[in-house]
C-alpha angles and dihedrals in degrees: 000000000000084000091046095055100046083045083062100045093053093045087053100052091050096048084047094057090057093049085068088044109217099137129164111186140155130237108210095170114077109261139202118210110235138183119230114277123283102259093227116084127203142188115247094280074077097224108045128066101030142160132209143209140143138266101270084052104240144056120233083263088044088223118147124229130228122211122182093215150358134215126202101198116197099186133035091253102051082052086047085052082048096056103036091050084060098046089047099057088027096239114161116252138208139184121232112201110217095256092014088220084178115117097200121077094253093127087059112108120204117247142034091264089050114143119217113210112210123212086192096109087033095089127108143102105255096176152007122177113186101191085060092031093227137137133193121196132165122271091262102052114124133236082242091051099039101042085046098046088053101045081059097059090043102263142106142219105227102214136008139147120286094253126077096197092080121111111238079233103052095036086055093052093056103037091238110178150160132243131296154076102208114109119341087344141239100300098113080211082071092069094053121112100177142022124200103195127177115216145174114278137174126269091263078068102043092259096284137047143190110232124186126226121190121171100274094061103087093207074078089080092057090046095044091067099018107133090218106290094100091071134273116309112231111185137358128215103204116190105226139188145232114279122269151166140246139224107210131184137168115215119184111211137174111264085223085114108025098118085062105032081045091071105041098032097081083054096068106039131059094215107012123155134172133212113198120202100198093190096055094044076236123142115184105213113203112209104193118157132158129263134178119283088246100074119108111255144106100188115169127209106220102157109214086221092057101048126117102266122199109252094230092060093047078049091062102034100060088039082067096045098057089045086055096047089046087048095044082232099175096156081054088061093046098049095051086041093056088047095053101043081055095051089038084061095042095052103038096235094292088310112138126174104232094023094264114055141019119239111162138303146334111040121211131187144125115297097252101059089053117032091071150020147185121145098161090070078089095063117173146230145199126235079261095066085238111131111253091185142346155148109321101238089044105134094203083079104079087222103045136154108284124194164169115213112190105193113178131165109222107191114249088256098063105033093088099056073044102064089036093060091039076056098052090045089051091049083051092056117357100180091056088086103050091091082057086057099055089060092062093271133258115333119205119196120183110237131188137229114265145213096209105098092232092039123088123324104201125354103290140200103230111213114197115197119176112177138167116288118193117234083231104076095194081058115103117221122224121282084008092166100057099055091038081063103042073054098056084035101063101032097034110027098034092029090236115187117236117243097250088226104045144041145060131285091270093066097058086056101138091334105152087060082072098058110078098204097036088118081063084055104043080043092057092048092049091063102039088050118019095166087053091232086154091051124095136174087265104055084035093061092042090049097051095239099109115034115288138298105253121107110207115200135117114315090359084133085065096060096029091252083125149016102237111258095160129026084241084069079059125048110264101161074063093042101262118134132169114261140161110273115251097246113021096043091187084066122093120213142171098245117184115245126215109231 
């Protein structure tokens, strides 16, 4: 018992070390650098009888779709054939994004005969024009390809994801964004002048057209936030902007005072976020303004999250992880969670000042080199086609990081009475959000009202949440019920707006009630596709046209497929009953019950 022990110890520190991610190894095999599978799936005729999921490998239901085929157009014609064909022979029809980093089943088509449309080969700059400061690029361009191919003409995108490894279609169907409320705001779908879309048509069309958007069209403000059931997007125009740099620094600060910094912080910087780290009574404050392009400074963004780990590490990371779960270890979280908010700090993230090394803040460089990552984007194999390191939630890794993200927008007038609550439900039980903190802690990005009818209703304080989920769907995680009711808090008592790309079932609970002008949408759908061929149960549900999205079945609380209703949604052969939540009484969770 003594060995095991100090196995374990050993095991831990150095599990601990990579938490905080700072890893130096050696590859003595020959390796090929590699991008992350493409998310579609064939037999071996390469384009018929697919299936389809998403980069993390699974959907909230954990269902797989089938697809009969695939097509992989290169023009916009050969995509306007695509589309037609289906309309034609009214086959539902789907769009894959080149990584599918969505965690929804909106790239699902109905059916057993259902086409998927890639916008992997669609991906390309077509045009950049620097006296207008435009640029136009195909539906399938990355953030990568499109911030680098500007900052090479001498112009920025203002605002984009963190991640670089997102499609400009598929950024701009979700309303993914980064953080700020200064100008138009963060939604990388604010800074777009002109949408190319392929829909359905009649015969008299060819059963499919192209039809152009600009901003003065207001069906723009149904294709800027679509999710896909409008048509295929062809091509984006973004109005972009000179090129400039930024001034970044990372301040830790006691959360004594968060409800109220929350609210005025997003005020005084361009491009200001906050992590907050509950446990620790920590909040990291990220001071990042604009300066002219003329300052001295080369600064890199290199976050330490999206960095090429090694797979046996992932291997024994998340082997630690499950052991904690099964041991209800909760001092075994804390204690890692500790460890990587201080070698996030001292490390500023991944941030270094020349690319290579940091020095000291603040870090200064060109807007393209900070406003995004993504290296491991370049995994790696061996000669034996076996993955040496990737991405951590590559499921091509068979341990691989394995998640929930729970992403919702809370308007600026409730997220103080929100944090406040989050803070009553962490003094109740402080360790439940160690296993937050794991995951890097709760991230908040400043968002601005919209005018795309499924953008934005009123400025919002975006929360990001990522936490352990078991392989087992009918396990229940520990401290299920906390995070089950930061989760109903957010979405049910302060009327919080899912993330379009992200979340689980639960989020999507009677969402569209919450969109003003979601009848102009619906409007707008109804005329590009009558017969609903971009539709599918999914988008339906969501939309509030076919029945709602819970699934309600035994253990569907654990995976936010529903709101507990029974114990037999919980667990209770494990312990795990629905109760009221602590807080927000209204709320149902699966909490866990002492023999």
């Amino acid at each position: 018992m003594a060995e095991l022990r100090s196995i374990k110890s050993v095991v831990s520190r150095v599990i601990s070390f990579w938490s905080g991610c700072i890893i130096i190894f050696v590859l003595v095999c020959t390796v090929t650098c590699i991008p992350p599978e493409d998310p579609i799936n064939c037999s071996s005729w390469g384009t018929s009888n697919c299936t389809i999921t998403n980069s993390y490998g699974a959907f909230p239901d954990r269902s797989v779709c089938k697809v009969a085929h695939v097509v992989y157009p290169k023009t916009e014609q050969e995509l306007l054939s695509a589309v037609a064909m289906a309309s034609k022979n009214k086959i539902k029809v789907k769009v894959a994004t080149r990584y599918g980093h969505g965690t929804p089943k909106l790239v699902c088509p109905d059916g057993h005969d259902g086409l998927v449309i890639s916008t992997r080969n669609l991906n390309r700059v077509l045009k950049i024009d620097k006296s207008t400061m435009m640029m136009t690029v195909e539906t399938g361009a990355t953030l990568k390809e499109v911030v680098q191919q500007a900052a090479e003409a001498g112009l920025a995108l203002p605002h984009g994801p963190y991640w670089w490894g997102l499609t400009v279609g598929g950024m701009i169907s979700t309303g993914a964004h980064g953080s700020g409320w200064w100008g138009v705001g963060s939604s990388v779908h604010e800074y777009v002048e002109q949408v190319r879309i392929v829909t359905p048509a009649g015969s008299r069309h060819g059963y499919a057209k192209v039809r152009t958007l600009d901003n003065g069209d207001p069906h723009i403000n149904a294709a800027k936030v679509s999710l896909g059931v409008l048509g295929v997007i062809s091509q984006v125009t973004l109005r972009l902007q000179p090129l400039f740099k930024r001034s970044i620094t990372f301040l830790e600060k006691s959360d004594s005072d968060l409800a109220i910094q929350t609210t005025s912080f997003g005020n005084q910087h361009e491009f200001g976020d906050i992590t907050w780290f509950p446990v620790q009574h920590k909040a990291i404050y990220r001071v990042d303004d604009r300066l002219p392009s003329n300052v001295s400074g080369n600064g890199l963004n290199d976050f330490i999250g999206f960095r090429s780990t090694p797979s046996t590490t992932l291997a024994l990371v998340r082997s630690l992880e499950e052991s904690q779960e099964s041991t209800s270890d909760a001092d075994g979280k804390c204690r890692i969670a500790n460890l990587t908010m201080s070698t996030f700090m001292n490390s500023a993230y991944g941030f270094t000042n020349n690319g290579t090394t940091f020095t000291g803040y603040p870090i200064v460089g060109y807007q393209h080199r900070l406003q995004t990552a993504g290296s491991c984007l370049d995994s790696t194999k061996n000669n034996d086609d076996q993955i040496v390191a990737a991405c951590p939630w590559d499921p091509r890794v068979k341990s691989h990081q394995f998640f929930h993200q729970t992403g919702i927008s809370i308007r600026l007038l409730k997220v103080k009475n929100f944090i406040k609550d989050v803070k009553k439900l962490r003094d109740l039980e402080p360790k439940a959000f160690c296993g937050v903190e794991l995951y890097g802690g709760i991230l908040m990005r400043y968002v601005k009202a919209s005018n795309a009818y499924l953008g934005k209703q009123e400025d919002a304080v975006d929360f990001d949440i990522s936490y352990y989920r078991s392989k087992d769907p009918k396990t229940p995680r520990l401290f299920e019920d906390i995070l089950e009711e930061v989760e109903q808090l957010a979405v049910f008592k302060y009327g919080g707006l899912p993330h379009w790309g992200k979340n689980r079932n639960v989020a999507f609970v009677g969402v569209t009630k919450k969109y003003k002008n979601v009848r102009e949408f619906l409007k707008v759908k109804k005329m590009y596709d009558p017969l609903g061929i971009f539709s599918n149960k999914w988008t339906d549900q969501v939309l509030g046209l076919q029945g709602g999205v819970t699934i309600v079945k035994e253990g569907c609380a654990l995976e936010g497929l529903c709101i507990c209703s029974e114990d037999i949604h919980c667990a209770p052969k494990k312990g795990y009953f629905c109760r009221p939540g602590r807080v927000y009484k209204d709320a149902r969770v699966c909490s866990y019950i002492k023999a």
